[in-house]
Each structure stands twice: as C-alpha cells, then as structure tokens.
KEKOL-532722 format. One record per residue (C-alpha): z, y, x; residue number from 1. Coordinates in nm, 3 decimals, padded with zeros to 5 digits. Layout:
N
@zz=Z; yy=Y; xx=X; i=NUM
...
***
This chain:
255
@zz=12.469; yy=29.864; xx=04.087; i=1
@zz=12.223; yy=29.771; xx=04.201; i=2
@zz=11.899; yy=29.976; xx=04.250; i=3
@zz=11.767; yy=29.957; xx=04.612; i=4
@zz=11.690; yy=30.283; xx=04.743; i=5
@zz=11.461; yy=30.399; xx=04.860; i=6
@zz=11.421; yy=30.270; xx=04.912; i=7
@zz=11.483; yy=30.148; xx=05.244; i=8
@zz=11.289; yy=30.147; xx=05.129; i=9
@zz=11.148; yy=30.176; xx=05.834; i=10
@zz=10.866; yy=30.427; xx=05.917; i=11
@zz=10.676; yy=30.705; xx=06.101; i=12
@zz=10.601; yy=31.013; xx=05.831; i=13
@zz=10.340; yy=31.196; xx=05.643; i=14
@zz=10.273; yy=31.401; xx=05.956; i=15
@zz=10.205; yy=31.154; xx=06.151; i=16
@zz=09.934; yy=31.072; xx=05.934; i=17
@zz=09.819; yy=31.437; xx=05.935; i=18
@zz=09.738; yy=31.421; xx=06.321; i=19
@zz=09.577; yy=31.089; xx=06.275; i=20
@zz=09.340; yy=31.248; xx=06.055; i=21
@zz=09.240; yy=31.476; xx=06.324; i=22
@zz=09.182; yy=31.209; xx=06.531; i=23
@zz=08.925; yy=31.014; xx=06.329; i=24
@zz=08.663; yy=31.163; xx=06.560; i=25
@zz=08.753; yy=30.964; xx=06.857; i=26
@zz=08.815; yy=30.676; xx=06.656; i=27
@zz=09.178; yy=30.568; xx=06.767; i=28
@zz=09.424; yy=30.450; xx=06.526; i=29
@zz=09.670; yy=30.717; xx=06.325; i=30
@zz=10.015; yy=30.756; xx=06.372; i=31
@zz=10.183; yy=30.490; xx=06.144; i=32
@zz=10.367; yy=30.599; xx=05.834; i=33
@zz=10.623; yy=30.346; xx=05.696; i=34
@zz=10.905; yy=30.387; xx=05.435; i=35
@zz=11.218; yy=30.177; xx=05.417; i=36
@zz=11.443; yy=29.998; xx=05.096; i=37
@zz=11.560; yy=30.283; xx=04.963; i=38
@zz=11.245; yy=30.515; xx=04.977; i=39
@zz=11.270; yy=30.642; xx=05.295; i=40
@zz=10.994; yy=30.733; xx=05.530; i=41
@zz=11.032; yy=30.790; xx=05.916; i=42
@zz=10.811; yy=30.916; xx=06.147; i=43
@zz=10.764; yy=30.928; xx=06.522; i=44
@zz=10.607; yy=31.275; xx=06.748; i=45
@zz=10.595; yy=31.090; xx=07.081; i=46
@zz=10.438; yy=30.734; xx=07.115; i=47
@zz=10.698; yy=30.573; xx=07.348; i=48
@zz=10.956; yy=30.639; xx=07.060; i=49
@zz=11.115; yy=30.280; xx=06.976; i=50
@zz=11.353; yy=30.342; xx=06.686; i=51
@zz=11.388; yy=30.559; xx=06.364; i=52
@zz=11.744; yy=30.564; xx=06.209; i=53
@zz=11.762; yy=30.621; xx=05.846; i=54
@zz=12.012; yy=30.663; xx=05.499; i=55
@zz=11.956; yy=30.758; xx=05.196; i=56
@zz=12.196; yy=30.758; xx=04.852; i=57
@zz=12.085; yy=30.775; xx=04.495; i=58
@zz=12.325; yy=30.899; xx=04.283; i=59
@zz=12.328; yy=30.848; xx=03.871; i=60
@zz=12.487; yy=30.589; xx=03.584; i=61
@zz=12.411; yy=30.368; xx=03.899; i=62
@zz=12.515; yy=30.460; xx=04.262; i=63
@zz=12.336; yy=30.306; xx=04.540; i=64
@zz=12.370; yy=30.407; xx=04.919; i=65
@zz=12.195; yy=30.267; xx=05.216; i=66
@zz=12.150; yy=30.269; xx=05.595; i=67
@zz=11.971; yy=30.103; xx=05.873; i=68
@zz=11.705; yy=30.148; xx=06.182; i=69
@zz=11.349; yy=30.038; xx=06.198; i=70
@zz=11.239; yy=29.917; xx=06.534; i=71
@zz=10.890; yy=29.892; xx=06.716; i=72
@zz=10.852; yy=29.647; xx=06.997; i=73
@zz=10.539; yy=29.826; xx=07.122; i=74
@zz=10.475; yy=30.131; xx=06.975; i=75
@zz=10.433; yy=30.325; xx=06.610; i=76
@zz=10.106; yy=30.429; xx=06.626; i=77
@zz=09.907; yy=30.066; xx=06.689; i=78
@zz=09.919; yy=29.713; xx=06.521; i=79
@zz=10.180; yy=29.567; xx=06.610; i=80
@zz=10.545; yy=29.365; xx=06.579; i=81
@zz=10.816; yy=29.571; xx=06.408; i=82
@zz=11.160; yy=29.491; xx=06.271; i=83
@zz=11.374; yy=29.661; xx=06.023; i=84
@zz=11.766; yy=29.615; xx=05.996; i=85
@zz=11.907; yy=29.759; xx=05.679; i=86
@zz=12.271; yy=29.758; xx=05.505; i=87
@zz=12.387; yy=29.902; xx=05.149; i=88
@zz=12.667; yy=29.950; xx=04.906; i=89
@zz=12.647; yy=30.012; xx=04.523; i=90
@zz=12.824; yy=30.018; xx=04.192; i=91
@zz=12.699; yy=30.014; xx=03.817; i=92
@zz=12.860; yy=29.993; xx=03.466; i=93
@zz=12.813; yy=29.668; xx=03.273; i=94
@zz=12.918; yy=29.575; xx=02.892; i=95
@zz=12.968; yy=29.796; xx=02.645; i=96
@zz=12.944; yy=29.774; xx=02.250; i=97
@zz=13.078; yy=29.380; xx=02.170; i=98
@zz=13.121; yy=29.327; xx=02.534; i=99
@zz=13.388; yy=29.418; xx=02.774; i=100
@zz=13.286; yy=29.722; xx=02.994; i=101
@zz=13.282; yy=29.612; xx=03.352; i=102
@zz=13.231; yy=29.775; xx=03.707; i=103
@zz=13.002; yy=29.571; xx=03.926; i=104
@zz=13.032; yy=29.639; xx=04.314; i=105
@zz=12.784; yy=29.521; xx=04.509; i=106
@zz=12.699; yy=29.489; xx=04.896; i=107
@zz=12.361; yy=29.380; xx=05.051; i=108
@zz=12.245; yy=29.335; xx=05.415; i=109
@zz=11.849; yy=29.198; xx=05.567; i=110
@zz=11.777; yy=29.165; xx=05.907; i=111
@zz=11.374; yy=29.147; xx=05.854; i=112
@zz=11.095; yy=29.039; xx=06.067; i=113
@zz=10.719; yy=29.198; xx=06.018; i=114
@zz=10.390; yy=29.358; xx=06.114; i=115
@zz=10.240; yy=29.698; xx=06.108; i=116
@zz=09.865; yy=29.743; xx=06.041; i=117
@zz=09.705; yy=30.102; xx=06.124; i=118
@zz=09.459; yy=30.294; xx=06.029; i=119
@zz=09.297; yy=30.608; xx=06.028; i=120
@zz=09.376; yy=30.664; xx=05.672; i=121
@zz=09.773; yy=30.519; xx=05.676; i=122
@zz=09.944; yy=30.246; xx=05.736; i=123
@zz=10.057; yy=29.894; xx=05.562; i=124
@zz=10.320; yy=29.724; xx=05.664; i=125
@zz=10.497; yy=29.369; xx=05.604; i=126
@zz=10.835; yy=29.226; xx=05.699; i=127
@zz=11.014; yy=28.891; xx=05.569; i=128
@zz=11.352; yy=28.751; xx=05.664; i=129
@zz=11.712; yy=28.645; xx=05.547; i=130
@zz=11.940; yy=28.876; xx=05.329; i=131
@zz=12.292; yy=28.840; xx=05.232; i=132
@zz=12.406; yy=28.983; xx=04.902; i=133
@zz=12.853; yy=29.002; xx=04.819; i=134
@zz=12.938; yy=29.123; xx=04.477; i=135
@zz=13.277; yy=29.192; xx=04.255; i=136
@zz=13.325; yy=29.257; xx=03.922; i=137
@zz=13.599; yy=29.502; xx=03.815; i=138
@zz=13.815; yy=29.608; xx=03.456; i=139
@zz=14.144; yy=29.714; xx=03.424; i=140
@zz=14.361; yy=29.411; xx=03.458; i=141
@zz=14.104; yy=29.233; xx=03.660; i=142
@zz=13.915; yy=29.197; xx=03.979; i=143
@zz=13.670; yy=28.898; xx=04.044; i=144
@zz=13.496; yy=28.831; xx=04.382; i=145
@zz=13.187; yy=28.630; xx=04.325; i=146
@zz=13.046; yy=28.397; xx=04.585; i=147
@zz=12.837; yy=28.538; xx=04.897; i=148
@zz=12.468; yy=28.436; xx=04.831; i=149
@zz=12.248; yy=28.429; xx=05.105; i=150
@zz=11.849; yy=28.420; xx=05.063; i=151
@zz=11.504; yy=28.563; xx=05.174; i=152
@zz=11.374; yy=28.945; xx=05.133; i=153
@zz=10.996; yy=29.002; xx=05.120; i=154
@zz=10.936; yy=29.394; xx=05.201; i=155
@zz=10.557; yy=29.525; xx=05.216; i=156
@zz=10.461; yy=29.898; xx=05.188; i=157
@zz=10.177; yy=30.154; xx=05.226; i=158
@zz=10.126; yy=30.477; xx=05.329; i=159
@zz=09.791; yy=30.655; xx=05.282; i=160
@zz=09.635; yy=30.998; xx=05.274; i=161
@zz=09.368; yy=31.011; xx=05.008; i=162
@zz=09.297; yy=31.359; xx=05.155; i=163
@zz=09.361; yy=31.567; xx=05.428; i=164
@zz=09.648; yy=31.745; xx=05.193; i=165
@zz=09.792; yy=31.406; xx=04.996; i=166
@zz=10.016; yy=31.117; xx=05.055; i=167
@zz=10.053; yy=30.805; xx=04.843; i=168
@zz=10.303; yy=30.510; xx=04.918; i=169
@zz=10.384; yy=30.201; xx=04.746; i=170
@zz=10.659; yy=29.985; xx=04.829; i=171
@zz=10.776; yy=29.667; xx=04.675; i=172
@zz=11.066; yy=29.439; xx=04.772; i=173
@zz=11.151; yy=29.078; xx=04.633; i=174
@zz=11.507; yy=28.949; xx=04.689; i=175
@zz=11.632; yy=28.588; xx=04.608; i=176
@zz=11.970; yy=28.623; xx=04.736; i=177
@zz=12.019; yy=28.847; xx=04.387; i=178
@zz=11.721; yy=28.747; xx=04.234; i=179
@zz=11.604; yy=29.093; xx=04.247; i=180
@zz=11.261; yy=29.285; xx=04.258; i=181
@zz=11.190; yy=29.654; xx=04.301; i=182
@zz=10.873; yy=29.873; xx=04.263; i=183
@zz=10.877; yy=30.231; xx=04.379; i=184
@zz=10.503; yy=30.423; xx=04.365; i=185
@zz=10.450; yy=30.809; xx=04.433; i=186
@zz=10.179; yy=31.047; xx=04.524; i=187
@zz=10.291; yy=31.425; xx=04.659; i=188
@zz=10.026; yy=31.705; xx=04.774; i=189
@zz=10.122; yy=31.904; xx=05.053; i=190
@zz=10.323; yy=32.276; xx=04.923; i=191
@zz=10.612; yy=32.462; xx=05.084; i=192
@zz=10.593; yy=32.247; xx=05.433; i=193
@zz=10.632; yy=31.883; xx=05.224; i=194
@zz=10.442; yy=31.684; xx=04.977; i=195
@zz=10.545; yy=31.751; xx=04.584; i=196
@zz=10.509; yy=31.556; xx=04.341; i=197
@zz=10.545; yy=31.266; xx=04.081; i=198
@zz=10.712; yy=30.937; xx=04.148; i=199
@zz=10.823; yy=30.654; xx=03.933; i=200
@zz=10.973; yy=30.294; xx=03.995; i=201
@zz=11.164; yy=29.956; xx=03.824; i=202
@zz=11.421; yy=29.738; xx=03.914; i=203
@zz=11.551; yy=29.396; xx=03.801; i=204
@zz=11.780; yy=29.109; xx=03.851; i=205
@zz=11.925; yy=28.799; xx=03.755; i=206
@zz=12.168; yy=28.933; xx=03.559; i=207
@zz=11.909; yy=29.075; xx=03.319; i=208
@zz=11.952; yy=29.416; xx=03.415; i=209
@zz=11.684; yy=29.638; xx=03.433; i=210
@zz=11.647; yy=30.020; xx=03.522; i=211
@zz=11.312; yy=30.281; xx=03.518; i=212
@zz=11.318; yy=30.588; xx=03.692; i=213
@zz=11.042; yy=30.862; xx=03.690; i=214
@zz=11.113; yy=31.174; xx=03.838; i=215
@zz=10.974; yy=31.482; xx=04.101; i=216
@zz=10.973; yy=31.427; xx=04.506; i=217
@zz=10.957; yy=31.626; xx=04.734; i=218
@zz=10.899; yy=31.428; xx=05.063; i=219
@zz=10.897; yy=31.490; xx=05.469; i=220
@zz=11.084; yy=31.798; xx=05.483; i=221
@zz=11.174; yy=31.933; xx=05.841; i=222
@zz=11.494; yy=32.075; xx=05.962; i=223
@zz=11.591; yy=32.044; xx=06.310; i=224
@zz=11.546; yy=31.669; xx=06.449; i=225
@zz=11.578; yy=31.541; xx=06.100; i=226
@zz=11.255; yy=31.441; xx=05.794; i=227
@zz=11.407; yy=31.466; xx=05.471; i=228
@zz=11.314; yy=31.381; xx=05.125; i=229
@zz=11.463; yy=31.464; xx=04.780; i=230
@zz=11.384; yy=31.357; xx=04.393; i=231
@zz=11.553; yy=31.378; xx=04.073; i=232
@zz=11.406; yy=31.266; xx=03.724; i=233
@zz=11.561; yy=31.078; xx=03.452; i=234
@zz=11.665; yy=30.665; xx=03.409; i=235
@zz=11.644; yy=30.441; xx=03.120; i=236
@zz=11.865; yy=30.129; xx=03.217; i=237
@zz=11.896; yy=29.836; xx=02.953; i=238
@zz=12.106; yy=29.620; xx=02.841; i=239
@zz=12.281; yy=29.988; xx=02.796; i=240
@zz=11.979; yy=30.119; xx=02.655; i=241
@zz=12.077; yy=30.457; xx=02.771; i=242
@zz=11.932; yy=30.721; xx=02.925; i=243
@zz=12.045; yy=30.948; xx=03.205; i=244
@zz=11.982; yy=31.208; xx=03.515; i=245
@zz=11.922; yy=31.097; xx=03.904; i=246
@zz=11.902; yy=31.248; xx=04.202; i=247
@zz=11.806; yy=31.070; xx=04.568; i=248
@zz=11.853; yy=31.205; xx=04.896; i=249
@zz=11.682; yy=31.023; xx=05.159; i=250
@zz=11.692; yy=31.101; xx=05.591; i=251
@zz=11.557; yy=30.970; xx=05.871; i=252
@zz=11.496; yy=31.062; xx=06.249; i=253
@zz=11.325; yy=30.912; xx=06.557; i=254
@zz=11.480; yy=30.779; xx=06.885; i=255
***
C-alpha cells in the first residue's frame, strides 16, 4: 500500500480564494485554502466555521483510503493555529518474478500540530507532530504482523490563484514512522463549476517502493453541503515495474 492520499492530503477551498480575490481592494486577508494527506481540499463559507471533515480513497494496483477533520482554533480566513487529525488504511502487491508475491496491509494515524499563513493570493500552511504506522504482510499459508512504529509527520502545503480563474497547490508530507515521503503538485483552470486540469505526484518508502502518478483533476465540485474532487491518470510503481490505471475520489465539508 501505501500511497497517501490525497492526499490528506485539512482546508478551506478554491472558492474561498475566489472571494478573497474580490476583496484585495480593502486589503483584508482571503479566505484560506488548505488540502489534506490524501489531496483533499476543504473550504469554509462562514468565518466562525471551526472544523472541515474530510475522506478520500484512491483506488488502483495500490488501494489507499483515508479520513480525518482539520480544525481552526480561531478562524479559516486569518493567520493563525490549526490542527489536523487524520487516519488511513491501505493494501499493495509486493514480489513477483524470483520473489514470493505478497499482500502488504498497512494502517497509519497523525495527530498534527501547525500554522496557517494567509494571503490575498492563497494560503500556506504547516503542521508537525507524531504518527503511528501498523503493517502485515500476507500469502497464502502466511500472515505476519510487523511491529507498530511510531515517529514524526512533517505536512506543509499551498494553495494559490495565479489568476482570477486558476488554482495551484503543492503539498508534500515526510513520514519517519515508515520512512516515507510524498509529493503531489497540480494546477486546474476554472470550467464546468470546478478547476480542470493536470496533476502529477511520487511516493516512496523504506521498503524501496516507489510509485508516479500523473493524471486529470477535476477539483472543488459542489453538490449539496459537500466540495468534491475527482482524478484518474495512469501509475508506474517499481520494483514491479508495471504500469496501470487510477482513479481518486476525494470529499470534504465544513462544520
């Protein structure tokens, strides 16, 4: 397993950042715009809002799902304390060829401590704290439970609008409880009531595993209290060397 997704990648959305562009005449800070692990942006209408909830699930020759709630002590459109709480599952396929084919499960939780910085143009946004990481690997005959490993996550993204009608986030997470890094970058323009367009990012391990994704987004899509956002694209995971499809479903809403 072991891609995070998007993700999860805690957050206030792209249209928040569309009113704070309005705003830039009276000079007060924009909305804030944050995604969590797993990709996932959230995004707040009303000031006093405190929480966003948010899951999301990627879905390919790996499988990783995720959950969790970003929290604002203050508020989500100022500087300002903010914590994120996030949970996941996953599985992947290991070995193959020489080596024995295996099925590693995996389960992660972070409980992460950080600061929001806005501006007119977006947001940036740091957190730090202690993650937890349980894993088991699985063939037929066998099932072996490796030891919980317990370490520090560092989370930092952005969210910016380039222009009134694009968004552009970067989010990168480092992980020593797995030894684990991930890099997720995308850009969107705004068509058919959410931003479209490209998106790529890489994950590693300890374990030598490593996995690139590119693929289409299409991100901040409304439906009733709920922001959505979708991609798909294609995977190149090694040691498999294989390709293979993905598709991610990410969703969020305020409290």
């Amino acid at each position: 397993m072991s891609k995070r997704a998007p993700p999860n990648d805690g957050h206030q959305g792209p249209a928040a950042i569309r009113r704070a562009a309005r705003r830039r005449a009276d000079h007060r800070p924009g909305l804030v715009v944050l995604a969590v692990v797993l990709g996932s942006p959230a995004r707040a209408d009303d000031t006093t809002l405190r929480a966003v909830l948010f899951g999301s699930m990627e879905a390919g020759a790996s499988t990783f799902s995720a959950g969790g709630a970003k929290l604002a002590f203050d508020r989500f459109d100022r500087d300002g304390p903010v914590a994120l709480v996030t949970a996941g599952v996953g599985v992947r396929r290991e070995g193959g060829g020489r080596e024995p084919v295996l099925m590693r499960f995996t389960a992660l939780g972070a409980a992460l401590a950080g600061y929001q910085f806005i501006r007119d143009w977006g947001a940036v946004t740091l957190f730090a704290g202690p993650e937890a990481s349980w894993e088991a690997l699985s063939r037929p005959g066998l099932l072996q439970a490796l030891p919980l490993r317990a370490g520090l996550r560092l989370h930092g993204e952005v969210w910016a609008r380039p222009t009134e009608t694009t968004l552009a986030t970067a989010t990168v997470i480092l992980g020593s409880a797995r030894g684990d890094a991930y890099l997720r970058l995308s850009w969107g323009t705004a068509l058919f009531g959410a931003y479209l367009g490209p998106e790529a990012a890489l994950y590693g391990d300890r374990t030598d595993y490593r996995k690139w994704s590119v693929g289409l987004h299409a991100t901040d899509y409304a439906l009733g209290g709920y922001r959505f956002r979708l991609s798909a694209g294609g995977q190149f995971e090694t040691p498999l060397d294989r390709w293979s499809p993905y598709v991610a479903l990410a969703i969020w809403s305020t409290l």
